[in-house]
C-alpha positions as CSV (number, residue, x, y, z in Angstrom):
1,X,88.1,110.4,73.1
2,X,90.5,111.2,76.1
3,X,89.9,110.3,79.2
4,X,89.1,112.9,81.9
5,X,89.9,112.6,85.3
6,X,88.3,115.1,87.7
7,X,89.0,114.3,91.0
8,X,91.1,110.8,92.7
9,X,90.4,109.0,95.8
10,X,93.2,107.0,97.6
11,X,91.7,104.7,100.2
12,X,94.6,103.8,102.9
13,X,97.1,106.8,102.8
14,X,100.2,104.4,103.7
15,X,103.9,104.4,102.1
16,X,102.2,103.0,98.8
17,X,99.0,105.5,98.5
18,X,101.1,108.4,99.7
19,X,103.8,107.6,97.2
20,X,100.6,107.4,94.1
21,X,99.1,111.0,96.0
22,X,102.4,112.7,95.3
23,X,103.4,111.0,91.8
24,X,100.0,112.1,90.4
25,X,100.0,115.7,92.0
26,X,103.9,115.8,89.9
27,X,103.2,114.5,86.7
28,X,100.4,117.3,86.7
29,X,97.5,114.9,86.1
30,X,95.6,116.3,88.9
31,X,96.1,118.9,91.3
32,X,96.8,117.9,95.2
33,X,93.4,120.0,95.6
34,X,92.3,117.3,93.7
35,X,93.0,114.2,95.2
36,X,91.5,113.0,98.4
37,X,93.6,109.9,100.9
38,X,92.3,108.7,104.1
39,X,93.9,107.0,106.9
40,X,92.5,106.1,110.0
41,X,95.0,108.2,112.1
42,X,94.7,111.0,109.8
43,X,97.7,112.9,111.9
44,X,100.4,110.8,109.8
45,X,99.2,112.4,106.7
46,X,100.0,116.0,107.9
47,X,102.9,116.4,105.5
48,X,100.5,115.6,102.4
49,X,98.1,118.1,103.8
50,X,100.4,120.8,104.0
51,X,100.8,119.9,100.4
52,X,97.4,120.7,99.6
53,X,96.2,117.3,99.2
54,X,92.9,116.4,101.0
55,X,93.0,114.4,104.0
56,X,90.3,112.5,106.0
57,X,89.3,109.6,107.6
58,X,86.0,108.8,105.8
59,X,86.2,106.6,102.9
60,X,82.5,107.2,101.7
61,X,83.0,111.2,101.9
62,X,85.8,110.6,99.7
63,X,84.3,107.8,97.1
64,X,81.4,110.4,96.9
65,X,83.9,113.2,96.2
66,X,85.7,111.3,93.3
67,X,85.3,109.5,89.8
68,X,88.0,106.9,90.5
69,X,88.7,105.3,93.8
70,X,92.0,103.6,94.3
71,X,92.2,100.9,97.0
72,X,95.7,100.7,98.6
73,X,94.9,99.4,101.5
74,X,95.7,95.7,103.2
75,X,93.7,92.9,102.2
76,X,92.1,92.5,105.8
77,X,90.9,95.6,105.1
78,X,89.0,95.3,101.9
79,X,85.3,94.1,103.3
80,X,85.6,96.6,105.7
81,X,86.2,99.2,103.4
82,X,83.8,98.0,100.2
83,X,80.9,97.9,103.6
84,X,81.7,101.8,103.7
85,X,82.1,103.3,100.7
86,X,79.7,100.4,98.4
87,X,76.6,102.9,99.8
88,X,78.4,105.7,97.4
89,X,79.5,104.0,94.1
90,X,77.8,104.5,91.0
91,X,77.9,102.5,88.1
92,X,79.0,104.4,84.9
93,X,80.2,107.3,87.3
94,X,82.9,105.4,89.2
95,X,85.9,103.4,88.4
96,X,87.5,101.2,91.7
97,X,91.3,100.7,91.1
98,X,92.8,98.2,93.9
99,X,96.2,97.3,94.4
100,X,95.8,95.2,96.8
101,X,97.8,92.1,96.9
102,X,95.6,89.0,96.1
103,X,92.5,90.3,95.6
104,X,90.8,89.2,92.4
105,X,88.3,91.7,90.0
106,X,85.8,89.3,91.0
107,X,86.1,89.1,94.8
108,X,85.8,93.4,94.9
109,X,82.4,93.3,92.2
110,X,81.0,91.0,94.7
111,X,81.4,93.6,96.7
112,X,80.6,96.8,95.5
113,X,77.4,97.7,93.3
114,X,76.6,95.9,89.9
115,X,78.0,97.5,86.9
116,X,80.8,99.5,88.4
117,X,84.2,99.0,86.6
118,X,86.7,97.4,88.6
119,X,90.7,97.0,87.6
120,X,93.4,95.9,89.1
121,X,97.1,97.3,89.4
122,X,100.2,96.3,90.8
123,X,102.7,99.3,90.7
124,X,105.4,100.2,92.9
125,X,106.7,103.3,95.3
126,X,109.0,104.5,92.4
127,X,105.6,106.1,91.3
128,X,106.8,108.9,93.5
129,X,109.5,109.6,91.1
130,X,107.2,108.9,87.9
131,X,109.6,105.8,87.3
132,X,107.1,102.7,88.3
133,X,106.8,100.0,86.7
134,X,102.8,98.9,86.6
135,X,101.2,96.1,85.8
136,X,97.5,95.9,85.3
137,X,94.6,93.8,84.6
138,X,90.6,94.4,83.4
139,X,87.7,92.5,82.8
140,X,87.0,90.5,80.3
141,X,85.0,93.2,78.6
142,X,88.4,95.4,78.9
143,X,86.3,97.6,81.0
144,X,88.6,100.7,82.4
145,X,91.5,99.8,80.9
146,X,92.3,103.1,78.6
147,X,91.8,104.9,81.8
148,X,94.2,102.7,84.1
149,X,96.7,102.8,81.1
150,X,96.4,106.6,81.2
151,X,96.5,107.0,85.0
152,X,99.7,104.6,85.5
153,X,101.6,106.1,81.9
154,X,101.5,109.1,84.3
155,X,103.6,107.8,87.1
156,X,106.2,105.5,84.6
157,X,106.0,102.4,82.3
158,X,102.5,99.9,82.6
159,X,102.0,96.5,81.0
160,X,98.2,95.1,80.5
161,X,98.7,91.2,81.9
162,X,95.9,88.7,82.3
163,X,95.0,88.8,85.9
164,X,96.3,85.0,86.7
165,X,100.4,86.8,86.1
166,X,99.2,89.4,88.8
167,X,101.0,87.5,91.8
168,X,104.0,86.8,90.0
169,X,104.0,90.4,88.9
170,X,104.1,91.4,92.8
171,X,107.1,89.7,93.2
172,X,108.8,90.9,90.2
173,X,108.1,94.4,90.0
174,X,106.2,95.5,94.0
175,X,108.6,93.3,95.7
176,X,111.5,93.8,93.0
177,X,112.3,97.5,93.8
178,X,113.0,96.3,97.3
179,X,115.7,93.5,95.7
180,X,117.0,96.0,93.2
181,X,117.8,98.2,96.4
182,X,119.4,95.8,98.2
183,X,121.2,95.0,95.5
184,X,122.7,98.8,95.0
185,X,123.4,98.9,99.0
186,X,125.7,95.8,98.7
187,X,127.0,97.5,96.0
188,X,127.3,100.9,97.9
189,X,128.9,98.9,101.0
190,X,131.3,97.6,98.7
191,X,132.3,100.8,97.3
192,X,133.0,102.4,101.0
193,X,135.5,99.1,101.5
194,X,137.4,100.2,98.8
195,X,137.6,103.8,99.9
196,X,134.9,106.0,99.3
197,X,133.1,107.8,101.7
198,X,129.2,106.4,102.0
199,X,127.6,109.0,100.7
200,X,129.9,108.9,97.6
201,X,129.5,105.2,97.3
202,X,125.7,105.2,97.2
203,X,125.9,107.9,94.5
204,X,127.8,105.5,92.5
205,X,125.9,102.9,92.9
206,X,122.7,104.0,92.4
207,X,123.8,105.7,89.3
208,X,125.5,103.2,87.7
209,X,122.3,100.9,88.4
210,X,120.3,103.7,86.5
211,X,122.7,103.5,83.7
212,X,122.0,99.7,83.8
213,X,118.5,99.9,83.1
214,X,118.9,102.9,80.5
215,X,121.1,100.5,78.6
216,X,118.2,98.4,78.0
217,X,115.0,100.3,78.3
218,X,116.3,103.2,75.4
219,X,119.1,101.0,73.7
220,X,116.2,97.7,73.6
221,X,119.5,95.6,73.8
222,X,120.0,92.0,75.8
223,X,121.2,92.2,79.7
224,X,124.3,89.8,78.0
225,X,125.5,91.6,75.1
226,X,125.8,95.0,77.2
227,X,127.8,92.6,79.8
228,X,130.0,91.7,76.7
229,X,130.9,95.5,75.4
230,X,132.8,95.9,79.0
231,X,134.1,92.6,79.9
232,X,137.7,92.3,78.2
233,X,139.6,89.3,78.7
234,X,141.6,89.0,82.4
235,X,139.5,91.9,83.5
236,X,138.7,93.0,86.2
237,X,134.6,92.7,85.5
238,X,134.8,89.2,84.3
239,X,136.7,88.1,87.4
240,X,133.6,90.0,89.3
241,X,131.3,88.7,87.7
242,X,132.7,85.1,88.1
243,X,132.8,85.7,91.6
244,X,129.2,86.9,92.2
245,X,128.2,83.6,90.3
246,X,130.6,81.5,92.7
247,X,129.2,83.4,95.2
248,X,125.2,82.3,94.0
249,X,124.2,85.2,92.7
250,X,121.8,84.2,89.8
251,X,121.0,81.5,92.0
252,X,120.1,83.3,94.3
253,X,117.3,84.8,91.8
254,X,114.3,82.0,92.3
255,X,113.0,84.7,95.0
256,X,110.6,85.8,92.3
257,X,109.8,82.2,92.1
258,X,107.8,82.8,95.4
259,X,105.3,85.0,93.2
260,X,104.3,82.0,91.2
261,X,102.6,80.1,93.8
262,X,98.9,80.7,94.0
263,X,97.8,81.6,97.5
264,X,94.2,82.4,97.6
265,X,93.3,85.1,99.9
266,X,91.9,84.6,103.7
267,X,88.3,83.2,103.0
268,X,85.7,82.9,106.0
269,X,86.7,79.2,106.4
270,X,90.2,80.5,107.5
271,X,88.8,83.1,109.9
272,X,86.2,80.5,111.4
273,X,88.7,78.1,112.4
274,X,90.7,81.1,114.3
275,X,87.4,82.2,116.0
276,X,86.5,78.4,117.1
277,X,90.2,78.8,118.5
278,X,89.4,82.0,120.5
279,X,86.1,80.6,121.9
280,X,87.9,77.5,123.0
281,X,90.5,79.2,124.7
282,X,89.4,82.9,125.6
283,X,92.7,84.1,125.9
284,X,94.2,86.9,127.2
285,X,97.4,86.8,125.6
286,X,98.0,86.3,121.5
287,X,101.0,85.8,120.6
288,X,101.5,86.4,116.4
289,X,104.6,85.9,113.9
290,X,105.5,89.3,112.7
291,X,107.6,89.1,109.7
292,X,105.3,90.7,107.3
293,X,107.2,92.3,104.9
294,X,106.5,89.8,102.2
295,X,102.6,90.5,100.5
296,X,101.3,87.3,100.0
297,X,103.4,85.8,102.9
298,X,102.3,83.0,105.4
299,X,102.7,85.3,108.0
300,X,101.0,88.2,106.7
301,X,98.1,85.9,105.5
302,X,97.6,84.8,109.2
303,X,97.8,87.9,110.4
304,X,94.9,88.8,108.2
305,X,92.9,85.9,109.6
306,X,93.5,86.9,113.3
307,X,92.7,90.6,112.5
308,X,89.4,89.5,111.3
309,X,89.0,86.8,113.9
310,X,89.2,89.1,116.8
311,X,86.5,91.6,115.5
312,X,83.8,89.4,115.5
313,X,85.3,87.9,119.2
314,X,85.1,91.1,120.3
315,X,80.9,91.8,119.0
316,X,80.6,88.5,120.7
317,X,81.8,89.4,123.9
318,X,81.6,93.2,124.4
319,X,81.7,92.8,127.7
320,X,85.2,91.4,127.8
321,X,88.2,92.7,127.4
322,X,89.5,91.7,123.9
323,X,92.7,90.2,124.4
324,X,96.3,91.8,124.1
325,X,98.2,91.2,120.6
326,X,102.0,90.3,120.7
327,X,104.1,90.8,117.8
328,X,107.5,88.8,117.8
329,X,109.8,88.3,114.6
330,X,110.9,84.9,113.2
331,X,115.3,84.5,112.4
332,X,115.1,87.6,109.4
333,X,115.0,90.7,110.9
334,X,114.7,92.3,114.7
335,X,112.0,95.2,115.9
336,X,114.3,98.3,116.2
337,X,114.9,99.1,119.7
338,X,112.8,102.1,120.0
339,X,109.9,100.3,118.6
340,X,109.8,97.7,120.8
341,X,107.5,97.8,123.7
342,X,108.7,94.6,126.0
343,X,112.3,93.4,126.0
344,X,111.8,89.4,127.1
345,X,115.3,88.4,128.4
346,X,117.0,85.2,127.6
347,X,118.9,82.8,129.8
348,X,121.1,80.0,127.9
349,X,118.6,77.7,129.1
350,X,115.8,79.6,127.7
351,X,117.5,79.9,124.9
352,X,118.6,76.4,124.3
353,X,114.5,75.8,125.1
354,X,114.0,78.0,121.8
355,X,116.3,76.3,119.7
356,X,114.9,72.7,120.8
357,X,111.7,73.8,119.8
358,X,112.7,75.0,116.3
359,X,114.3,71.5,116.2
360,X,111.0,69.8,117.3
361,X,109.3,71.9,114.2
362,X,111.3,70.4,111.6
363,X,110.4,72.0,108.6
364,X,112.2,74.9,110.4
365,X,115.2,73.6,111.1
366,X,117.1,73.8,107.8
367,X,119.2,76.4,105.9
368,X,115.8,78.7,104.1
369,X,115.2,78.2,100.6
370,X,115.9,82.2,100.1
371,X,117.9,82.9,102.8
372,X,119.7,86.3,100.9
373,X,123.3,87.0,99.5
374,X,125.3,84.0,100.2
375,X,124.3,83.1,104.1
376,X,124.9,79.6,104.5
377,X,123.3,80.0,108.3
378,X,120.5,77.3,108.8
379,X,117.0,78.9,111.0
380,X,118.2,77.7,114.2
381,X,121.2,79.8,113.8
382,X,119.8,82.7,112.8
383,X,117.2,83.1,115.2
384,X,119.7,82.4,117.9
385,X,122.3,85.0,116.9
386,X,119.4,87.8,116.4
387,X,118.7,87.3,120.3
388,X,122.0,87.7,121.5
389,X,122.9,90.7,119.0
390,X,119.6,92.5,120.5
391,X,121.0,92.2,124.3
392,X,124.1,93.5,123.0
393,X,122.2,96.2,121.2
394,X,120.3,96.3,124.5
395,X,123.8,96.5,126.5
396,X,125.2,99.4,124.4
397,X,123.0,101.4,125.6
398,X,123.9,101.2,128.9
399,X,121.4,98.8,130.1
400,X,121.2,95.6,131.8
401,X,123.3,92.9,130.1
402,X,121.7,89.7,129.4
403,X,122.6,86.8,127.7
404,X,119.9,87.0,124.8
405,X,116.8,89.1,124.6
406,X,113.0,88.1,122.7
407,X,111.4,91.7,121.3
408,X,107.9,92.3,121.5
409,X,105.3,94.7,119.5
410,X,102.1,95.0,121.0
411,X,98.9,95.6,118.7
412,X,97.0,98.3,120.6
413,X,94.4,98.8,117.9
414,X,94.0,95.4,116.1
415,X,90.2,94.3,116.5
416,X,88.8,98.3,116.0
């Protein structure tokens, strides 16, 4: 018997759950009319309202509304969000979908009502396009699974994995589409050096990446025997491709190897020991590492614990003001300028102070273990030369000149 999908709930309308809103809406599963996402600041899903979709900020109203409930919102989220919408769900009625990073089936039945159907899917934002690739994982009874298979078939390509290949399948395929795109930007870069305008470049680029994949998802052939139909001998491909492995390339490739390492997600034990910290030193000042980009990151991780952390500080002292939450960046990438809310400036002796300290913390001082295409730059050096190219970002626009700058986020809303 088919399955029938009446009406979708997305829980955490960011890039992720707006990408699913409008891939379902365009493979003509459901209608937008259909399909209810809430945010907190519901104002950033104006767009998707205009499109018909329904837009709120109450998780329950939506749960209620809907036969399947799709979780696509941050980890530190997720007891939070079960607390609001558990109230609603029905066993044999509802179906919870998460895709959040980490979480197991188990760890979201604890948390919602016995008997509802819980799977768990890892796709990516190509679903906007109907091009995902999704990975997914049931029960042991296989519970939900013809529906999950259906819903994700909708928005691309799915694979049914046993859940313990989830985190590796984050890596591969959610984190993947971000490495495959860097991939065509170097690619597009290299086409404008030989003469093509950008916009030209990236067309090729991105095309002849499509073509790529074509080769193997419709012809079914190896990776190597389509590199062997169009390398000729003292061409020009095979003295490319020689270069991009003198260069690390396929070296360069144990990223995904990140995926295979186990972290377990922040448990109560972890949140404690940041809460004993906070009652020990009632600060007013926290200062947090804000590369987050990577899901199951260290710094995303403790992020997650501080989030936590400072909501129950804060029901333990209402009367105080919770403390101010700084976000700074590591030696990867800066805050864009417009972004930032407090420039710190440098001197060379504060600057030499930094360094020192990274030297002190020696597991930091090294060349990274996946540092990207061929930069041979150890941490210190990294971190160094993104403070001095933000003052001269900072100086370009015709402010004061310094002789390296420290960039700030602050987390207005972090404990609510």
């Amino acid at each position: 018997m088919a399955v029938k999908i009446k009406r979708l709930a997305i829980l955490g309308g960011g890039n992720l759950g707006q990408a699913l809103a409008k891939g379902w809406a365009e493979s003509g599963l459901l209608k937008a009319r259909h399909v209810h996402i809430t945010r907190r600041q519901v104002s950033k899903l104006e767009s998707l309202s205009k499109a018909g979709f329904r837009c709120s900020s109450d998780n329950a109203q939506a749960a209620l509304e809907s036969d399947v409930v799709v979780l696509a919102v941050q980890p530190g989220q997720l007891e939070d969000v079960m607390s609001e919408i558990s109230p609603v769900l029905e066993a044999g009625r509802h179906t919870v979908v998460s895709t959040i990073t980490g979480v197991t089936i188990d760890r979201i039945a604890d948390l919602a009502p016995e008997g509802v159907v819980v799977v768990r899917a890892m796709p990516n934002t190509a679903v906007e396009t109907l091009s995902s690739m999704t990975c997914l994982s049931v029960d042991a009874e296989r519970r939900g699974e013809k529906m999950a298979i259906m819903l994700f078939d909708k928005v691309g390509a799915t694979l049914v994995i046993n859940e313990e290949m989830m985190i590796p399948a984050t890596a591969l395929c959610a984190c993947g589409i971000a490495f495959f795109l860097r991939t065509i930007r170097a690619a597009a870069q290299g086409g404008t050096e030989i003469g093509f305008h950008a916009d030209e470049a990236l067309l090729l680029a991105a095309q002849t990446a499509r073509g790529a994949a074509d080769l193997i998802l419709q012809g079914g052939a190896h990776p190597e025997q389509e590199i062997d139909r169009v390398t000729t001998p003292r061409g020009c491909t095979i003295a490319g491709l020689n270069e991009l492995e003198h260069r690390g390339f396929s070296s360069a490739m144990p990223f995904y190897k990140t995926g295979t390492v186990r972290k377990e997600p922040i448990g109560d034990a972890d949140v404690e020991i940041v809460l004993n910290l906070l009652e020990d030193q009632m600060p007013d000042h926290i200062f947090v590492a804000g590369d987050l980009s990577d899901p199951h990151g260290t710094h995303r991780m403790c992020y997650f614990a501080i989030q936590r952390a400072l909501r129950q500080f804060k029901e333990m002292h209402p009367e105080r003001s919770h403390p101010l939450v700084w976000l700074y960046r590591g030696a990867w990438q800066e805050w864009e300028i417009d972004a930032t809310d407090v420039f710190i400036p440098m001197s060379k002796a504060d600057l030499d102070r930094k360094i020192e300290a990274i030297f002190k913390h020696e597991s930091q001082k090294d060349r990274a273990m996946y540092p990207g295409a061929y930069d041979t730059r150890e941490f210190w050096e990294r971190a160094k030369q993104r403070n001095q190219e933000t003052a001269t970002r900072i100086d370009a626009l015709g402010l004061p000149e310094f002789h390296a700058v420290e960039s700030y986020v602050c987390v207005q809303d972090l404990p609510s």
